[in-house]
DOFINU-61598 format. One line per 8 residues: number of its first residue (from 1); their letters; for each residue x, y, z of C-alpha. Coordinates in nm, 3 decimals. Layout:
% DOFINU-61598
NUM	a	X/Y/Z  ...
% end
This chain:
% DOFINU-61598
1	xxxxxxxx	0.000/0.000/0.000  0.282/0.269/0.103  0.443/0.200/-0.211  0.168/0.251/-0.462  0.101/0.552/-0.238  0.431/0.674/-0.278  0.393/0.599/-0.670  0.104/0.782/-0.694
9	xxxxxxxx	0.297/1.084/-0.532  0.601/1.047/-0.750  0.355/1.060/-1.072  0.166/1.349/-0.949  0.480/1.507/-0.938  0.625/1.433/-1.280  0.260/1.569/-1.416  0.290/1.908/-1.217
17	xxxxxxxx	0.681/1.949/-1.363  0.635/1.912/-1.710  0.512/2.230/-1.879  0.150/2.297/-2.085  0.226/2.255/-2.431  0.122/2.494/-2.709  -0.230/2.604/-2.734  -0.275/2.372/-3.077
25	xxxxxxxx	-0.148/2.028/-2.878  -0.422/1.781/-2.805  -0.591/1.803/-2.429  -0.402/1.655/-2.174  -0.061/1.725/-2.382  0.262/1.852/-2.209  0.613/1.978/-2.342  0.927/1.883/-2.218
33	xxxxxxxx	1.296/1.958/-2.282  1.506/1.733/-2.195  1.832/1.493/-2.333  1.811/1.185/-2.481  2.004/0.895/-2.268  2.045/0.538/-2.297  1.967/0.332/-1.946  2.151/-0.032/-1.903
41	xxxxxxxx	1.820/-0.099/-1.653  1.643/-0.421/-1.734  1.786/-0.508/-2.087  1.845/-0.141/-2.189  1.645/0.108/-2.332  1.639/0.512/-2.443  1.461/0.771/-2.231  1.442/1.159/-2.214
49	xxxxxxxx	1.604/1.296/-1.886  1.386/1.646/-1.872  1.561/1.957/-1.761  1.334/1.953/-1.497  1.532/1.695/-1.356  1.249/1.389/-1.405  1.331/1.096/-1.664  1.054/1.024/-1.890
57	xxxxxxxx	1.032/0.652/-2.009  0.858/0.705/-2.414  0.636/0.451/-2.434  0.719/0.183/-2.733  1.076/0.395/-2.675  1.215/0.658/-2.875  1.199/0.700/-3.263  1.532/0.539/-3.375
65	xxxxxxxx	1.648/0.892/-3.507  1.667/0.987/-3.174  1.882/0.721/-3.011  2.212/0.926/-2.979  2.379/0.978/-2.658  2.338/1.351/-2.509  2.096/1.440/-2.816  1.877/1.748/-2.694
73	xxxxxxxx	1.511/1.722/-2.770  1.179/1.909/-2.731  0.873/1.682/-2.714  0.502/1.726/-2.681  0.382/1.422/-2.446  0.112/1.263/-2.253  0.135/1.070/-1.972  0.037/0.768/-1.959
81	xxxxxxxx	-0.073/0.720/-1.573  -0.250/0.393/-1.689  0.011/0.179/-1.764  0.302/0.042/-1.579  0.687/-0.118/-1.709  0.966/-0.268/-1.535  1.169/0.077/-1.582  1.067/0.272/-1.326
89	xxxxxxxx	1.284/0.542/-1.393  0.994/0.832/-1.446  0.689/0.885/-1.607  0.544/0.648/-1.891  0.460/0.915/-2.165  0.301/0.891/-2.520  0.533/1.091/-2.728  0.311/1.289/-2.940
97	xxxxx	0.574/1.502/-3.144  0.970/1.555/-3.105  1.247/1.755/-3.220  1.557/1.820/-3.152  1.708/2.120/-3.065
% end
């Protein structure tokens, strides 16, 4: 129970940290700025570490263009709050758009 309490906080969080994307996005959309990094964790996989300081885990992982080490991206996301992974390094979001910068 604590820890799906403490889960819940941690998400809450990560939503209240990421900034409203543009006034075109779809509802419920969010930007982030962050760089791209590759985690060994549970087999490996690619992940945006915000500037905010979260990680956000893309779900289905990032586009394959954007698997470089240290790349700098912009991305409009959503979280996903209703799905779960063996990651648990940050948020699971639905990457909507991205770019790099």
């Amino acid at each position: 129970m604590r820890t799906a309490m403490s889960l819940a906080l941690v998400l809450a969080l990560a939503v209240s940290c990421a900034s409203p994307a543009a006034p075109d996005s779809p509802a419920g959309a969010a930007a982030i700025v962050g760089t791209v990094h590759y985690y060994t964790l549970e087999g490996g996989f690619w992940a945006v570490h915000g500037d905010d300081g979260m990680t956000y885990d893309p779900l289905g992982g990032l586009p394959a263009e954007f698997q470089h080490e240290s790349l700098r991206v912009r991305a409009t996301v959503r979280f996903r709050q209703d799905l779960s992974n063996t990651h648990m390094v940050g948020p699971i979001v639905e990457i909507l758009s991205i770019s790099t910068i």
